[in-house]
C-alpha positions as CSV (number, residue, x, y, z in Angstrom):
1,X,-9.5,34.0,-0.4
2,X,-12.6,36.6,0.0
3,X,-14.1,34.7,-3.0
4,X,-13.2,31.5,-1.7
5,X,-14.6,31.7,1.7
6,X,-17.9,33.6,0.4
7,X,-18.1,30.3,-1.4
8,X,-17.9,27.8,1.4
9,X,-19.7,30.0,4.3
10,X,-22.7,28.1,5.2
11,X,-21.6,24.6,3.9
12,X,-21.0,21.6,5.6
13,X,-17.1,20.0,5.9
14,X,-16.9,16.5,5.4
15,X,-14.3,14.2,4.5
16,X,-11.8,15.8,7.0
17,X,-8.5,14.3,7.2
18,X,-4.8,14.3,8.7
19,X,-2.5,13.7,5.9
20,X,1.3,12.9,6.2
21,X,2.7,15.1,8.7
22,X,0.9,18.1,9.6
23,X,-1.0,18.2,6.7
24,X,-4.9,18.7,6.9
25,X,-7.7,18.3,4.4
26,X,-10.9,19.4,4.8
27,X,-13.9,19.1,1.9
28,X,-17.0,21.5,1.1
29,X,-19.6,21.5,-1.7
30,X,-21.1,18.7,-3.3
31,X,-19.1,15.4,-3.8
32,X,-17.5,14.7,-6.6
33,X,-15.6,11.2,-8.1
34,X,-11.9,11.7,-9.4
35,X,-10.5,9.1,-11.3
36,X,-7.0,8.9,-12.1
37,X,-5.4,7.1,-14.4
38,X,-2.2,5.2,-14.3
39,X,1.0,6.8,-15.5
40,X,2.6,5.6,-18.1
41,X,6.3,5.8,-17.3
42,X,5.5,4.5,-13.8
43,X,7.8,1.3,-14.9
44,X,10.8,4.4,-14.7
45,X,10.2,4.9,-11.1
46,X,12.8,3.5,-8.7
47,X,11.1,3.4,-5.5
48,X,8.9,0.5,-5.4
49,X,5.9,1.5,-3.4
50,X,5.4,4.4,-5.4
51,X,6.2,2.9,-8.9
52,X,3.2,0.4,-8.0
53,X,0.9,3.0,-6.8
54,X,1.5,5.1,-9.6
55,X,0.7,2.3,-12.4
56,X,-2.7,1.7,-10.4
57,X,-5.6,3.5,-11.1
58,X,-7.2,5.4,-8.2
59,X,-10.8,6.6,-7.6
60,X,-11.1,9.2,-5.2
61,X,-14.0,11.4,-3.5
62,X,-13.5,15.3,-3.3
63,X,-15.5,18.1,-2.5
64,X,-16.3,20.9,-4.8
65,X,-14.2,22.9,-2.6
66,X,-10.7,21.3,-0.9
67,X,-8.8,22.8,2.1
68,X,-5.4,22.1,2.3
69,X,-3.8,23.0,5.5
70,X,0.3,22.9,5.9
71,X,3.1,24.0,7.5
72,X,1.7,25.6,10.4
73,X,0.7,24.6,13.9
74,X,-3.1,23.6,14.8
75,X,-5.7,22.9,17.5
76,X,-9.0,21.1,16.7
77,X,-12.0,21.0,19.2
78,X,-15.6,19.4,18.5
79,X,-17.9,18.2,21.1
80,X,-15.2,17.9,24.0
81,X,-12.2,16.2,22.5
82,X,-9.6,18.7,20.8
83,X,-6.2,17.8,19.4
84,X,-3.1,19.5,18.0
85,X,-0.4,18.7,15.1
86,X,1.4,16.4,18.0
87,X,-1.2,14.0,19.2
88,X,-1.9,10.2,18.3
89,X,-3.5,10.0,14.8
90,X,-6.1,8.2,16.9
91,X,-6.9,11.4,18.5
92,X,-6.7,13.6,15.3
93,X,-9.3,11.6,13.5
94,X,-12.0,11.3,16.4
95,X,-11.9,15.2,16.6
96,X,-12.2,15.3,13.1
97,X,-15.3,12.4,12.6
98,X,-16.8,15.0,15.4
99,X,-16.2,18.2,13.3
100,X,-17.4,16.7,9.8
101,X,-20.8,17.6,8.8
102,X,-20.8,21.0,11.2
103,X,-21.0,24.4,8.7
104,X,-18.3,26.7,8.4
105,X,-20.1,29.8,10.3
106,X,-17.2,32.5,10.2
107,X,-13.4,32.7,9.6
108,X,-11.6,35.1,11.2
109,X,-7.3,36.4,10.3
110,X,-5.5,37.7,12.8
111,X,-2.2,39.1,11.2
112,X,-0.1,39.9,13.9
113,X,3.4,41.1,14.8
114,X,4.4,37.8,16.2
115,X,2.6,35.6,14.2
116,X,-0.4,34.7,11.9
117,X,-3.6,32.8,12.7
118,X,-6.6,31.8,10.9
119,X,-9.9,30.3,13.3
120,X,-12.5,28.9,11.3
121,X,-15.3,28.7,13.5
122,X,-18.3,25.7,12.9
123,X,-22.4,26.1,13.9
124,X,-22.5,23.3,16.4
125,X,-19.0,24.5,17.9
126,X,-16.3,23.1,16.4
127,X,-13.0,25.1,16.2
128,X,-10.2,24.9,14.0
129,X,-6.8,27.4,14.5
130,X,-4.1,27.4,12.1
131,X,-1.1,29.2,13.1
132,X,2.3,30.2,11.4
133,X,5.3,30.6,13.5
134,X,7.3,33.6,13.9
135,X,9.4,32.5,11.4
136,X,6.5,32.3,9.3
137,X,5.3,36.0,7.2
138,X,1.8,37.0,6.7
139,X,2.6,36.3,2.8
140,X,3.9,32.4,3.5
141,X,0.7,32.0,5.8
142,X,-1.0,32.9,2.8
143,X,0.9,31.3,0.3
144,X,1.1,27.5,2.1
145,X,-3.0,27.4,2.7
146,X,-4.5,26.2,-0.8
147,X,-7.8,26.3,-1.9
148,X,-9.0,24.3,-4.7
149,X,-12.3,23.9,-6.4
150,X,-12.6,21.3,-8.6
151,X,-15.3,20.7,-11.0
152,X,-16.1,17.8,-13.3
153,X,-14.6,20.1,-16.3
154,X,-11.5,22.0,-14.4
155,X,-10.0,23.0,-11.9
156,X,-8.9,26.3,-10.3
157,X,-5.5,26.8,-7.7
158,X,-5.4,30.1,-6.5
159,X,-3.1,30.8,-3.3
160,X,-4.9,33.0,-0.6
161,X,-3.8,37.2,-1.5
162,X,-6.2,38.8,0.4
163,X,-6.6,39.9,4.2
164,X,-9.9,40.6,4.9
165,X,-10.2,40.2,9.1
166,X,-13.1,38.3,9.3
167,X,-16.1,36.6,7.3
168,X,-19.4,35.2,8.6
169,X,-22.2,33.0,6.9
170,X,-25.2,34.9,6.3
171,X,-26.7,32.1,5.3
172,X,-27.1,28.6,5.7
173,X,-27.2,26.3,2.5
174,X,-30.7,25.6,3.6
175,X,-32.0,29.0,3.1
176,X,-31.6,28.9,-0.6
């Protein structure tokens, strides 16, 4: 995750998003189209809703770097509003229209007895904690975060394995 952050201190998020559940989604890096293409043996699927989405094809638009968030409880705050994992969608995405576009200024681990915590920490204020439950190791924390950088030739999954306690921007992508 070192190399991951490294990569993503100083940049914007954007495209920030609840998913299904708990699930978050947060974008860095430049924007990039994804097309997929419809599967072939979507006719073999069962369920219709996903046998028709499947035999569709789908354009999306990703960062060069993704953050998937799961599994774990979290608080938002941006300019006054905050929200949790529990609140309205409605509530969710005004926290997260306020936090898009602020740069990721330091993240921060806390590994501790009870439980595990990340706070990513934005330039105009914005605040983002992820935590894992007591049930939840260090190593699951790690393991249920993704990072993903995609490129318009590959793309890279790693699953975080490293515990440095803190990293900070020392730059912003104006700077060069």
């Amino acid at each position: 995750m070192t190399q991951s952050l490294n990569n993503i201190l100083g940049l914007p998020v954007w495209g920030s998003k609840r998913g299904v559940g708990s699930y978050l989604y947060f974008e860095f890096g430049e924007p990039q189209l994804r097309f997929r293409e419809p599967h072939q043996d979507s006719a073999n699927i069962q369920e219709e809703r996903a046998r028709v989405d499947l035999s569709l094809r789908r354009v999306f638009l990703i960062g060069e770097w993704q953050l998937w968030v799961q599994d774990c409880e979290w608080h938002i705050e941006s300019h006054g509003i905050a929200a949790n994992q529990d609140d309205a969608s409605e509530t969710v995405d005004r926290v997260l229209h306020r936090l898009n576009g602020q740069i990721l200024a330091e993240a921060v681990l806390n590994d501790g007895p009870r439980a595990v915590s990340h706070n990513l920490y934005f330039d105009l204020g914005g605040h983002v904690s992820l935590r894992w439950t007591p049930s939840a190791t260090a190593e699951i924390a790690f393991q249920i975060t993704s990072w993903q950088r995609t490129t318009t030739e590959y793309r890279i999954n790693s699953a975080i394995t490293e515990r440095p306690s803190s990293w900070i921007a020392d730059k912003s992508p104006l700077d060069g």
